[in-house]
C-alpha positions as CSV (number, residue, x, y, z in Angstrom):
1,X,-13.7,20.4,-21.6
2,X,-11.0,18.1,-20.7
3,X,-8.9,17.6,-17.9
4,X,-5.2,16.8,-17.6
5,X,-5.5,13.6,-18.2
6,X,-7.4,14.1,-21.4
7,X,-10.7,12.4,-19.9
8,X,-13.8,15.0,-20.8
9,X,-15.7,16.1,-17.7
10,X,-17.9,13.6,-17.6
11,X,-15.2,10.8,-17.6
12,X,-14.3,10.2,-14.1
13,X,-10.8,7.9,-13.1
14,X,-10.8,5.5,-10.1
15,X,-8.5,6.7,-6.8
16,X,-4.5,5.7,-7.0
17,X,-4.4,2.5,-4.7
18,X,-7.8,1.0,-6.9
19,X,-5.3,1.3,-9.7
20,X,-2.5,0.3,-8.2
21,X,-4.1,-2.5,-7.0
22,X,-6.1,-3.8,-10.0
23,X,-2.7,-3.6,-11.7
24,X,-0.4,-5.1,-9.2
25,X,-3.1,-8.3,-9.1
26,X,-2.9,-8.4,-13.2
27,X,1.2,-8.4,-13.1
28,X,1.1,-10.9,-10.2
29,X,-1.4,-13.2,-12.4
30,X,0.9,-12.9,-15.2
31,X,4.2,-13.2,-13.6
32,X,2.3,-16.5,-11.5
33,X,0.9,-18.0,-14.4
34,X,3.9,-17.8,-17.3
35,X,6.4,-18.8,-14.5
36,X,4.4,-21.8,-13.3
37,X,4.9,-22.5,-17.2
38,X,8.5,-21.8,-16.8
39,X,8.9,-24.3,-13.9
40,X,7.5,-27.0,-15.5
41,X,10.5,-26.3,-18.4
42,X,13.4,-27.1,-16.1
43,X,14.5,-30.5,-15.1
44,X,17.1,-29.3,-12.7
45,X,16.1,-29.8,-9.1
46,X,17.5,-27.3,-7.1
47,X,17.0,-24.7,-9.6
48,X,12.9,-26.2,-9.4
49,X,13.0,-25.4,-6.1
50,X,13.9,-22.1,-6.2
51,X,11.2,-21.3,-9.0
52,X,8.5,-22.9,-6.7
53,X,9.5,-21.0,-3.9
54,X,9.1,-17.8,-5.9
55,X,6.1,-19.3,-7.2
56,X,4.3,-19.3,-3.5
57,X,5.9,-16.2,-2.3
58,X,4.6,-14.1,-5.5
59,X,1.1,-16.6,-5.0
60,X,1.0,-14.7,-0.8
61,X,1.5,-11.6,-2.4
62,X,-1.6,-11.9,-4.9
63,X,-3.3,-13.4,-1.8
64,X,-2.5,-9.9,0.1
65,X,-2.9,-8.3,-2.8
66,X,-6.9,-9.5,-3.0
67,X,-7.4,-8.8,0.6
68,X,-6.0,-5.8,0.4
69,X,-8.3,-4.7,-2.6
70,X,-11.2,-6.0,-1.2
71,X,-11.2,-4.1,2.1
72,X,-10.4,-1.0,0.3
73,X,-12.9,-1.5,-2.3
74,X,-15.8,-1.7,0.8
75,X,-13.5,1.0,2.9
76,X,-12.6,3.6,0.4
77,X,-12.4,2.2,-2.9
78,X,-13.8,4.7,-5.9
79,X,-16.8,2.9,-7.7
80,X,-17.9,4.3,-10.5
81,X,-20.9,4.2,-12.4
82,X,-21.1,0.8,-14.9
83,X,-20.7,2.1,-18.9
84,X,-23.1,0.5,-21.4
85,X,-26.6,-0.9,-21.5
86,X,-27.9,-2.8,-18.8
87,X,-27.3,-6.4,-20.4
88,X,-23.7,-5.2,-20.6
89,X,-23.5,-4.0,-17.4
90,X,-24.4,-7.6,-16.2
91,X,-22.0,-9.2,-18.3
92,X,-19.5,-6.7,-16.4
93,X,-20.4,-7.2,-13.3
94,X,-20.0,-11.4,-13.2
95,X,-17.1,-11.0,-15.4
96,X,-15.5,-9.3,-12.6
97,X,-17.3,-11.3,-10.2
98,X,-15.8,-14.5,-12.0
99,X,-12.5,-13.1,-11.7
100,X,-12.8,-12.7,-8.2
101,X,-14.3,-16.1,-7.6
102,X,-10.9,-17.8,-10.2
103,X,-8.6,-16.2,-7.8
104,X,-10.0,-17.5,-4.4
105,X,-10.0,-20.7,-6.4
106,X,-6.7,-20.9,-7.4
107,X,-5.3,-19.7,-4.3
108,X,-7.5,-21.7,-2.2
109,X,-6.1,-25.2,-4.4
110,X,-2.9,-23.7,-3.8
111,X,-2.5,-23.8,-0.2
112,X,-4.0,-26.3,0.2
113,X,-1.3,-28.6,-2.4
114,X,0.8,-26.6,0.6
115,X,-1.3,-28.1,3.7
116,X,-1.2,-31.5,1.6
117,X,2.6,-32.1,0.7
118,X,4.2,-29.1,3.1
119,X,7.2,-27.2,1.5
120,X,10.9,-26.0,2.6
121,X,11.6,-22.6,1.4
122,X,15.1,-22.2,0.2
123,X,16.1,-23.6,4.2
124,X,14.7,-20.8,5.6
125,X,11.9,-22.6,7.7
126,X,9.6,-25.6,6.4
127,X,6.4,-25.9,6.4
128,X,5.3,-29.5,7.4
129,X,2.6,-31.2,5.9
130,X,-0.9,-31.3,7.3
131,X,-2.3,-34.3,5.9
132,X,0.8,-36.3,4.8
133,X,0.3,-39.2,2.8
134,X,-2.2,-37.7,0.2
135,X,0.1,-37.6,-2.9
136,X,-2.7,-39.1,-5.0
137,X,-5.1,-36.3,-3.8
138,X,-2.6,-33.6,-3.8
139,X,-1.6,-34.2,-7.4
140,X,-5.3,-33.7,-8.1
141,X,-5.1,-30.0,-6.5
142,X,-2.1,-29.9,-8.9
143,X,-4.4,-30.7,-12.4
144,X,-7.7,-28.4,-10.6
145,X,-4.6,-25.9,-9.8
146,X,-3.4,-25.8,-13.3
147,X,-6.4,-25.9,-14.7
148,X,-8.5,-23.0,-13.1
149,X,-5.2,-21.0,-13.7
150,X,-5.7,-21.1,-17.5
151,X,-9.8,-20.5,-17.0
152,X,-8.1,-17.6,-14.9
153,X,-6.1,-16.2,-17.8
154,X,-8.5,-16.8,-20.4
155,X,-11.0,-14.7,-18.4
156,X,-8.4,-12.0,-18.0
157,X,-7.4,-11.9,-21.0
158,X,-10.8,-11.5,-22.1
159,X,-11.2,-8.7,-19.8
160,X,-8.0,-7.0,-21.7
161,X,-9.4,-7.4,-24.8
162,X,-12.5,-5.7,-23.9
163,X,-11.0,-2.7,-22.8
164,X,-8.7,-2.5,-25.4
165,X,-12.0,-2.0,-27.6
166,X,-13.7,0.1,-25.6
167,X,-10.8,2.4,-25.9
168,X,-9.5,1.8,-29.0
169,X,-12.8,1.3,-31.2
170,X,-15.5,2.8,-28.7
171,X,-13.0,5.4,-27.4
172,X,-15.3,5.8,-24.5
173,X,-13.0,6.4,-21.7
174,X,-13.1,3.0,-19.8
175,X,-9.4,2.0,-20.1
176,X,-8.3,5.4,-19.3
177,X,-10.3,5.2,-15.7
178,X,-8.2,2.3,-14.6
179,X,-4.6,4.4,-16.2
180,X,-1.9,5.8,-13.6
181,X,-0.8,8.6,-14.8
């Protein structure tokens, strides 16, 4: 028996904001990651600027964005049970957990480049530097920045991969718990 989604009875699908949210952090990654690429393409200043500034507002977002999932996942989030063997299970589990622990990472190297060289944000305000006079350390954030982000996507991208299997060779319904439909 199937329901309308086409998941058999004993396929369950996570609640709307879990989706919502695991897919809204995935875009965010990927919009943060391939324009941070972008930005490092363009030799005009002023434009620079601008992408940067997008760059840290999208990077707040992702920042709510975690949060946001985090409390719902202990408030109200939908867990469901782990698919697979128990080894497999494990490898789930800290794959997630590794996920989670890229993010903070990355977002905690990002404010701090922030804290370390401050930023004005298209003349709206400015934030001023915390620590000024670190450009040696803060261009080290920069590399540790850049770096973790590509651990970040290879991880996630990973993650894709892995579902895409599970649904396309095991067809065993994990993709289509994390669908909105």
């Amino acid at each position: 028996m199937s329901n309308k989604q086409g998941l058999s009875s004993r396929e369950e699908v996570y609640d709307r904001a879990t989706i919502i949210l695991h897919w809204l952090t995935a875009i965010l990654v990927v919009l943060q990651w391939s324009g941070a690429i972008l930005i490092g393409l363009v030799d005009e200043r002023p434009v620079r600027m601008i992408y940067w500034t997008v760059h840290i507002g999208l990077g707040t977002m992702l920042f709510i964005a975690i949060l946001v999932r985090l409390v719902w996942r202990r408030m109200g989030g939908r867990i469901l049970p782990a698919i697979g063997n128990e080894m497999l299970q494990k490898v789930v589990r800290d794959t997630h957990r590794l996920l989670y622990v890229l993010l903070a990472v990355l977002m905690t190297l990002g404010f701090g480049i922030i804290a370390l060289r401050g930023w004005r944000l298209i003349g709206l305000f400015t934030i001023m530097p915390v620590l000024p006079g670190h450009q040696a350390f803060s261009s080290k954030l920069v590399q540790m920045h850049l770096w973790t982000a590509h651990l970040l996507i290879a991880v996630a991208f990973s993650h894709a991969i892995v579902a895409l299997y599970h649904h396309l060779v095991l067809k065993d319904g994990v993709l289509r718990r994390m669908m909105i439909y």
